[in-house]
N, C-alpha and C positions, 0 to 999 in steps of 0.2 A: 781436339774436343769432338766428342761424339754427336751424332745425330741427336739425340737425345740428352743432349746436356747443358745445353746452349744459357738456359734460364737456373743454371743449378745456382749460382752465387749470387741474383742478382737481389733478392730482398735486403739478404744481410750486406753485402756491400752497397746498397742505396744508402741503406740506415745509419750504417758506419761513416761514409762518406759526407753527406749529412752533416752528422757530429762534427766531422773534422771543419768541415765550412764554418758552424755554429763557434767552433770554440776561436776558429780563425776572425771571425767578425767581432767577437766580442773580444777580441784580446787576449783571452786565458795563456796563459805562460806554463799554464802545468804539464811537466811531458812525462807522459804514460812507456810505462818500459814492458816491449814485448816480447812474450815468451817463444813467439816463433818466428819472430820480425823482426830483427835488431835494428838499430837506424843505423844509416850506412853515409859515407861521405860522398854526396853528389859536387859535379862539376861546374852543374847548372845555377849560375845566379839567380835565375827568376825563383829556384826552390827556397833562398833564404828567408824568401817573407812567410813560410812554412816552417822555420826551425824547431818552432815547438811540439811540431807534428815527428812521430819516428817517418823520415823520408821514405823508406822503403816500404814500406805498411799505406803508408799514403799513396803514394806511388801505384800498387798491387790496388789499392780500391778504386781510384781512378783509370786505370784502364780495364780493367774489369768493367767498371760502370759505363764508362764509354764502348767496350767491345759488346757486352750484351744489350745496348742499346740501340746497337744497328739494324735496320729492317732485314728483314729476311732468319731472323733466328730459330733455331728452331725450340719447339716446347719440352718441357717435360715434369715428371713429378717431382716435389723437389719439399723435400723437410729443412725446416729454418729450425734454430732450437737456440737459444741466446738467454743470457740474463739481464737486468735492466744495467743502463749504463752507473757507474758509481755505485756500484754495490757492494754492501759492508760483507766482503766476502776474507773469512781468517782461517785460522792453523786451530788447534786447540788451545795455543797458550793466548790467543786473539790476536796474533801477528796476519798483517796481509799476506792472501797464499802470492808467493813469487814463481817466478820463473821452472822450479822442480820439479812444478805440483801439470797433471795430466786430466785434461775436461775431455770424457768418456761419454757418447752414447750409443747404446746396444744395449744386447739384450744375453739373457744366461739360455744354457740348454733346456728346451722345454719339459724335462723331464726331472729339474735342478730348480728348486726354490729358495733365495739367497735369505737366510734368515742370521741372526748373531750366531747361533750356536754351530752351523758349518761354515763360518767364514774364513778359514783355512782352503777349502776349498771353491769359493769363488770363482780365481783366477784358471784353473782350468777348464769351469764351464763356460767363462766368459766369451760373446762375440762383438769387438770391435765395429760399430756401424760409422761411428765419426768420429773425428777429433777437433776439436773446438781452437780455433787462435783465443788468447786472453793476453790479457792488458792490466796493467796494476799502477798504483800512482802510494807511492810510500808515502809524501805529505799527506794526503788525504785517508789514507791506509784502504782505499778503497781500488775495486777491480771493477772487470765486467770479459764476458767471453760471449763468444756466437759463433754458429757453426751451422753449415747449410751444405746439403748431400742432397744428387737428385739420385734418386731410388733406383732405375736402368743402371748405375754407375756402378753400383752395390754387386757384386760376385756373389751370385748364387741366391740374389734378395731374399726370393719367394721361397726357399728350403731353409733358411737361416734366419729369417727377420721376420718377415709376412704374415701379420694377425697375434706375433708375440707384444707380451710387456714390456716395454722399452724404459729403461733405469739412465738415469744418470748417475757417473761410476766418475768420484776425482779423488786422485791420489797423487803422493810423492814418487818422488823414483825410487826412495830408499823404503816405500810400502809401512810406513811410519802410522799415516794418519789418511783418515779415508772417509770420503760420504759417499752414500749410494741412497736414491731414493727414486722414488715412481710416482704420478700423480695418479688420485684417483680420482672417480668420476664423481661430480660437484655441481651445483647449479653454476651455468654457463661455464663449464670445462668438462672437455671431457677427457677420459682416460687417456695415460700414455700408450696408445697401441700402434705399433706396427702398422700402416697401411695398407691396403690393396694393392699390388702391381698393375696398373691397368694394361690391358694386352695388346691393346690401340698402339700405345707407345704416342702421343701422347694428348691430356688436354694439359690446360694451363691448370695445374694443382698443386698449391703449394699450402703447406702444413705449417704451423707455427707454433713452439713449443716455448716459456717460458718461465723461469724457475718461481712466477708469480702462481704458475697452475699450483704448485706445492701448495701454497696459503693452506693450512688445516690440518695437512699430513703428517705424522711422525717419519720422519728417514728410519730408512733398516737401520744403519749407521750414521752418525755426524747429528746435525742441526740446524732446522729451517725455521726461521721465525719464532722461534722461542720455544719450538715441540723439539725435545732432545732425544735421540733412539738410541742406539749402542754405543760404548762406546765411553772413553773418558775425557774431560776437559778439565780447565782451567780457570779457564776466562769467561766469566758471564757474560749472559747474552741479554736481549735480543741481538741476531746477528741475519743477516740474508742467508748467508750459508758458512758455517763451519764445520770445517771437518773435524775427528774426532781420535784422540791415539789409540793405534791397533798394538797390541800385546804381541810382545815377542815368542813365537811358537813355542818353547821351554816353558815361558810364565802363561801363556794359553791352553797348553795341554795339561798343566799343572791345576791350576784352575776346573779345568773339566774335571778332572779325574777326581777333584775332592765334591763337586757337586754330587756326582755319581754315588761316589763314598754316602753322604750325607741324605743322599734320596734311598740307598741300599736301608740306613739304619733307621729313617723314617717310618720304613714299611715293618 
């Protein structure tokens, strides 16, 4: 761990951890299957009275929480970005997103504005800032993700990131179905942007990003609270977040091209 990165995970594994206490005192039997966690067979007896918990996921937030809780740590900037726990998060046919699907934050090339009509191109201007653990519970059909990056850790932050519009970008792996949206600036929230680097290196700053900042937005693509943007579904909403099916490049270009046709003979 670098000088600088000491406080990078510890909001969201407090929060996390947390949870897991909460749902251990109350009983809940529900066990959440994670998409970058698997539970794993431990040797340890004392882990049983945790069975409901994925072991390893648990495991990974407790020593975490106990290593950056030791004195002498050191600080740094550090972006949280999560969604609330249990959240009606689905596919377009309103299936819970499982284990396929990938929670993106970054930002596009700043000279590339991600709109429906170039979303072919996208994933070339796209730049990876984080990748989010998620969690899914099929009885409940419900999810939740969170993902925390301190900004030192980031290659190249300030040429790449720094003062840009920061999107959240989730997709499958077979690029099926897809939301991307940004919050914008709102009484008490403000804009998704990129932070400052401070050159200090560091104070205690940490940022916190939540898919509640959306409340009002249309997504470029997909569906947050009931504002639908590009994109096709199924399943009625309201939903927290569903993603939306992306058209097969053939049925996409096809598509264009008779718009075209139709705006030609318009004029």
């Amino acid at each position: 761990m670098t000088t600088c990165s000491a406080l990078k995970r510890l909001t969201s594994y407090v929060l996390l951890f947390l949870r897991d206490a909460e749902m251990l005192l109350l009983g809940n039997s529900s066990v959440f299957t994670c998409s970058k966690r698997q539970p794993v067979r431990s040797h340890f007896s004392w882990l049983d009275a945790f069975s409901f918990i994925p072991k390893q996921a648990f495991l990974a937030k407790f020593a975490t929480l106990v290593f950056l809780l030791m004195p002498g740590v050191a600080k740094s900037q550090t972006l949280n970005w999560a969604s609330l726990t249990d959240s009606a998060i689905v596919d377009s046919g309103g299936e819970v997103l499982n284990e396929t699907f990938i929670f993106q934050l970054g930002a596009f090339d700043p000279a590339f504005k991600p709109i429906e009509s170039n979303l072919l191109e996208w994933a070339v201007n796209w730049r990876v800032f984080d990748t989010a653990d998620y969690a899914y519970d099929l009885s409940s059909q419900t999810g939740y993700f969170t993902g925390t990056q301190a900004l030192q850790d980031v290659p190249d932050y300030r040429t790449m990131f720094q003062g840009l519009t920061a999107y959240l970008w989730i997709h499958n792996a077979a690029n099926t179905d897809y939301f991307l949206a940004s919050a914008d600036a709102k009484p008490g929230v403000a804009a998704w942007q990129f932070p400052l680097l401070d050159p200090g290196c560091c104070p205690i700053g940490i940022s916190s990003w939540s898919i509640s900042d959306l409340g009002g937005d249309t997504p470029i693509w997909g569906s947050q609270g009931g504002n639908d943007g590009g994109g096709e579904f199924t399943a009625p909403g309201p939903f927290d977040i569903r993603t939306h099916s992306v058209p097969e490049p053939g049925a996409w270009l096809l598509s264009l091209v008779a718009s075209l046709v139709l705006l030609r003979r318009g004029r």
